[in-house]
C-alpha positions as CSV (number, residue, x, y, z in Angstrom):
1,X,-70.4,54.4,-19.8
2,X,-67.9,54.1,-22.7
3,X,-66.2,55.9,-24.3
4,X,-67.2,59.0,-26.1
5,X,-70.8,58.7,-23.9
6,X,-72.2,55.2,-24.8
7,X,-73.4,53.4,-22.2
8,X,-72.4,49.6,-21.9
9,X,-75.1,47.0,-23.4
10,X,-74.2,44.4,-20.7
11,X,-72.4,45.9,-17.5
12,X,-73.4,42.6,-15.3
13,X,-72.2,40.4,-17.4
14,X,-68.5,41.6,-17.1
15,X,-69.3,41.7,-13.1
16,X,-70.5,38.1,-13.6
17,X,-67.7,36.9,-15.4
18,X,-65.6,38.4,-12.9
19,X,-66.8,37.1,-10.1
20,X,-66.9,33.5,-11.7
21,X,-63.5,33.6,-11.8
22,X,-62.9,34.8,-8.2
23,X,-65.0,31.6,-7.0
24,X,-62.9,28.9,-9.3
25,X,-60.0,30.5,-8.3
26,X,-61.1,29.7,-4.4
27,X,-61.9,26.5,-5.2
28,X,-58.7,25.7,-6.7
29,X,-57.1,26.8,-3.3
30,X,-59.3,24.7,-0.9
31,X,-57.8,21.3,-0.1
32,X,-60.5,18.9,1.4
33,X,-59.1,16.5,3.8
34,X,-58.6,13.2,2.8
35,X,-58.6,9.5,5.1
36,X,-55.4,8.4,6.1
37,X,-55.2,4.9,6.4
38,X,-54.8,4.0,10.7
39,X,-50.9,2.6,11.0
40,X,-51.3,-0.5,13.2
41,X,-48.3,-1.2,15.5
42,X,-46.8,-4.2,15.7
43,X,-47.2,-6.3,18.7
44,X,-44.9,-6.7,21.7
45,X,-42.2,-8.9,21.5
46,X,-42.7,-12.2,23.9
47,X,-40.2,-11.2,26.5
48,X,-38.5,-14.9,27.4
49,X,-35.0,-16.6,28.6
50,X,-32.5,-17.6,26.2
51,X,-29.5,-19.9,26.9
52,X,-26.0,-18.1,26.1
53,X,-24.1,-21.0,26.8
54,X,-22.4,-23.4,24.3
55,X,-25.9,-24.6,23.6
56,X,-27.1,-21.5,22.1
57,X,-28.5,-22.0,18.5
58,X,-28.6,-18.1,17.7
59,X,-25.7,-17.2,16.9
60,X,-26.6,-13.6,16.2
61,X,-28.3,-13.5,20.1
62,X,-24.9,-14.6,21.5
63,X,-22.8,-11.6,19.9
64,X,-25.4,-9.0,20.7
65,X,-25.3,-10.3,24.1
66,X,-21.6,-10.4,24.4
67,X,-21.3,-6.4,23.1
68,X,-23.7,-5.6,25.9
69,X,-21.5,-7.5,28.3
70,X,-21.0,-5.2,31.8
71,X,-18.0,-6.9,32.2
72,X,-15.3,-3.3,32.1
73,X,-12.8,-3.2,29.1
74,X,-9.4,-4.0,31.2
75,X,-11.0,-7.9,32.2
76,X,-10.4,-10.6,30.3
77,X,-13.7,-11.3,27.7
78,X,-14.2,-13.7,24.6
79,X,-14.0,-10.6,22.8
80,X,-10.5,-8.9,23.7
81,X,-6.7,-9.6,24.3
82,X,-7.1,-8.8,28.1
83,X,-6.9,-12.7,29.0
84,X,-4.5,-13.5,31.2
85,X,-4.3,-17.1,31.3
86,X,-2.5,-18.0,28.0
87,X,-3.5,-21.8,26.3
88,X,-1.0,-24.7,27.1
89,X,-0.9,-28.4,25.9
90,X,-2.9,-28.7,22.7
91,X,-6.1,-26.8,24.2
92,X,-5.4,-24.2,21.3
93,X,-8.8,-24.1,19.0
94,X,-7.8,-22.1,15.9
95,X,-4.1,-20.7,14.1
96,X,-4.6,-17.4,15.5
97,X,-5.9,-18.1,19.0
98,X,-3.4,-17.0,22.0
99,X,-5.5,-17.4,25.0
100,X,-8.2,-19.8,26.2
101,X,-11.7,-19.4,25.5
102,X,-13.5,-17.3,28.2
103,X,-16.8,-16.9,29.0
104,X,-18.5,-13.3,29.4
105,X,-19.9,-12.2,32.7
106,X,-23.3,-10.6,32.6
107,X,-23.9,-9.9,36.2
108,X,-22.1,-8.7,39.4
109,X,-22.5,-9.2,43.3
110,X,-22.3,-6.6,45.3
111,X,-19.3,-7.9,47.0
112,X,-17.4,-8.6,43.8
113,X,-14.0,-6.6,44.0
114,X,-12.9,-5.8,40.2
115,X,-9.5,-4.4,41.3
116,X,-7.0,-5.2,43.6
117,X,-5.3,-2.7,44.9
118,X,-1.8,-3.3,47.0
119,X,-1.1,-2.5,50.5
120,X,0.1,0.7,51.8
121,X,4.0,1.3,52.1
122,X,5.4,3.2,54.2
123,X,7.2,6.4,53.1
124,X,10.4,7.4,54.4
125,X,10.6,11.2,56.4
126,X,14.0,12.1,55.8
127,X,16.6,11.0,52.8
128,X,18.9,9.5,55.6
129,X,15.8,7.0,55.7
130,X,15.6,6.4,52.3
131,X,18.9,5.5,51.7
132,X,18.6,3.2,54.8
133,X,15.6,1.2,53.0
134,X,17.7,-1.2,50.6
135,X,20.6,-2.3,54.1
136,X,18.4,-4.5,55.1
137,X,18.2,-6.7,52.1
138,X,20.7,-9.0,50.7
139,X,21.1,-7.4,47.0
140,X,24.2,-9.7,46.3
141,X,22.4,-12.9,47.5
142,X,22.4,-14.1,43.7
143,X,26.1,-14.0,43.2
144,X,28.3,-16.6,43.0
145,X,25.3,-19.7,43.6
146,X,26.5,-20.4,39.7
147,X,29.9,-21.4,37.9
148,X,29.3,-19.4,34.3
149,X,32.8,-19.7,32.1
150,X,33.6,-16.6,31.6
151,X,36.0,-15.7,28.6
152,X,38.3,-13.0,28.7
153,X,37.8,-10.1,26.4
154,X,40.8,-9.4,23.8
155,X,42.9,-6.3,23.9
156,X,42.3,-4.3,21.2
157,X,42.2,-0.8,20.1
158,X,38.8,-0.1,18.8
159,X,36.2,-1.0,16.4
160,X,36.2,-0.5,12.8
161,X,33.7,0.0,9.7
162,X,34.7,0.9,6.5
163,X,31.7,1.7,3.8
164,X,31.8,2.4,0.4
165,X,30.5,5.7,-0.3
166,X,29.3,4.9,-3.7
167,X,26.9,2.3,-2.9
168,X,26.9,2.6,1.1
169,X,27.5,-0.8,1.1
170,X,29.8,-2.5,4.1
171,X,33.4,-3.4,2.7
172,X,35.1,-4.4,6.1
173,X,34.9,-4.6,9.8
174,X,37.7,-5.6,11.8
175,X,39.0,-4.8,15.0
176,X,42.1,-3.0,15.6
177,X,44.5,-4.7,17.7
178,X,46.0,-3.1,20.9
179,X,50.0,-2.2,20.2
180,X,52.7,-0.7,21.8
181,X,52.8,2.5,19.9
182,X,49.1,3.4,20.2
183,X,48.1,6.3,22.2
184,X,46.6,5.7,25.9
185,X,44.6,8.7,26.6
186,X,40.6,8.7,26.6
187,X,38.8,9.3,22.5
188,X,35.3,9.4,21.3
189,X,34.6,7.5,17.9
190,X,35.9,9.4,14.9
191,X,35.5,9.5,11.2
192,X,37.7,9.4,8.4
193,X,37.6,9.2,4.2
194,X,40.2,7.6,2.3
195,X,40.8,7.3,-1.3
196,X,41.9,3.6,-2.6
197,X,43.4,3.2,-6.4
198,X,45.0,-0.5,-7.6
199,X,48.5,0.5,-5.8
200,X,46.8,1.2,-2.4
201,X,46.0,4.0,-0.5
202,X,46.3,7.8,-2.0
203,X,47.8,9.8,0.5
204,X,46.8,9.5,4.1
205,X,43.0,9.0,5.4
206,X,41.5,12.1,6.3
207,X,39.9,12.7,9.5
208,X,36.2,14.1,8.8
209,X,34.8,13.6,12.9
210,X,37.6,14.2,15.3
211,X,37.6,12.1,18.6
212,X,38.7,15.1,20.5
213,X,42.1,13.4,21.3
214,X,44.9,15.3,18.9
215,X,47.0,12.1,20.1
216,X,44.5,9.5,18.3
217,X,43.6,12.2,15.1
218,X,47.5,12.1,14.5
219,X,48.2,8.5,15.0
220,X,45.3,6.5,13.8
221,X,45.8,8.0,10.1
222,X,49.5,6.5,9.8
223,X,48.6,3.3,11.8
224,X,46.0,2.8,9.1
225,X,48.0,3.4,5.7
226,X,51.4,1.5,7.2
227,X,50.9,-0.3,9.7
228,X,47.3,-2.1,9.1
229,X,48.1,-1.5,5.4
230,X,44.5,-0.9,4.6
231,X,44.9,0.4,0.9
232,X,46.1,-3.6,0.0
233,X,42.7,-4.8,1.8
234,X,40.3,-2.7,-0.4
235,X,39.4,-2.5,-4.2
236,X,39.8,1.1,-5.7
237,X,37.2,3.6,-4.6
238,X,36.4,5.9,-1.9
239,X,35.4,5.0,1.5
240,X,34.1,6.1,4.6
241,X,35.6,4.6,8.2
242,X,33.9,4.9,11.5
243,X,36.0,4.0,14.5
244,X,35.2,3.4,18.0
245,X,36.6,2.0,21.3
């Protein structure tokens, strides 16, 4: 009933409409199944032999083959820098070739060895032993078979660099002559600066790396500015010197 206590005129067809939509709305859910089309596989490949030789027309064939070579990483293959056997005469085939060509192995025998190992030597018990090992060979046998002239070395004092500290560039090497005054007692290589204007050296170089010889830190200073005169053998600027025996 309605409202107010009328009765409805048409109470099925609400329940009608209703349950029309309740069916289209089940309809619109169902999914019929529909034909697939069969997928047909391909047939086998013929399986067949194939010559990998020079004769070969497929090229593509050959290099697949090749990659699937069994033939372990450390031997020598047409397709890595493990070849042993380098090319000699005028047998080399292209600019960048180094060894000759070598053809892959695709197969093994049960008796093939791939590496050889060497034999067993014999270890020494005690240290007296091992020192005793190298008596019995002649490890002088190769001196003296030749004449080689042999020149003799000059005397000198040590080694010198001197660099520009500006532009780092190298403004003289010399060696330093042996003489009387110079001091004979054991140095490591030292360091100096020194400071050139146009009338020579400004006061004496300046020891930056000592040798760890006070003798050669004292003497090496003067030697340079009077005796070696090395302010008249450099253009003004500053300069770093490395010295060594």
């Amino acid at each position: 009933m309605a409202a107010g206590g009328k009765p409805h005129r048409f109470p099925w067809l609400v329940a009608g409409l209703g349950g029309l939509a309740m069916m289209l709305a089940l309809v619109a859910l169902l999914r019929l199944p529909v034909d697939q089309p069969t997928s047909v596989l391909p047939p086998p490949a013929p399986i067949g032999l194939v010559r990998l030789d020079g004769g070969a027309k497929d090229i593509t064939l050959q290099e697949e083959a090749a990659l699937r070579d069994p033939e372990v990483l450390f031997m020598p293959t047409a397709v890595n820098a493990g070849q042993a056997e380098a090319i000699v005469g005028d047998e080399r085939t292209e600019p960048t070739t180094a060894f000759r060509d070598f053809q892959p192995r695709l197969g093994y025998d049960d008796g093939d060895s791939l590496v050889a190992f060497p034999q067993l030597t014999k270890v020494p018990e005690t240290p007296i032993a091992a020192l005793r090992t190298e008596q019995g060979r002649d490890a002088f046998r190769s001196l003296g078979r030749r004449k080689i002239p042999m020149e003799a070395l000059s005397s000198r004092f040590g080694y010198m660099e001197v660099v520009e500290a500006g532009s780092g560039q190298v403004a003289l090497t010399a060696e330093l002559p042996m003489v009387a005054d110079a001091p004979r007692e054991d140095w490591a290589p030292l360091q100096l600066v020194a400071a050139v204007d146009l009338t020579g050296l400004i006061g004496l170089p300046a020891v930056t790396v000592s040798s760890g010889s006070n003798g050669v830190d004292g003497w090496l200073p003067e030697h340079l500015a009077r005796s070696y005169r090395l302010g008249a053998r450099l253009k003004p600027g500053i300069y770093h010197i490395s010295l060594g025996p």
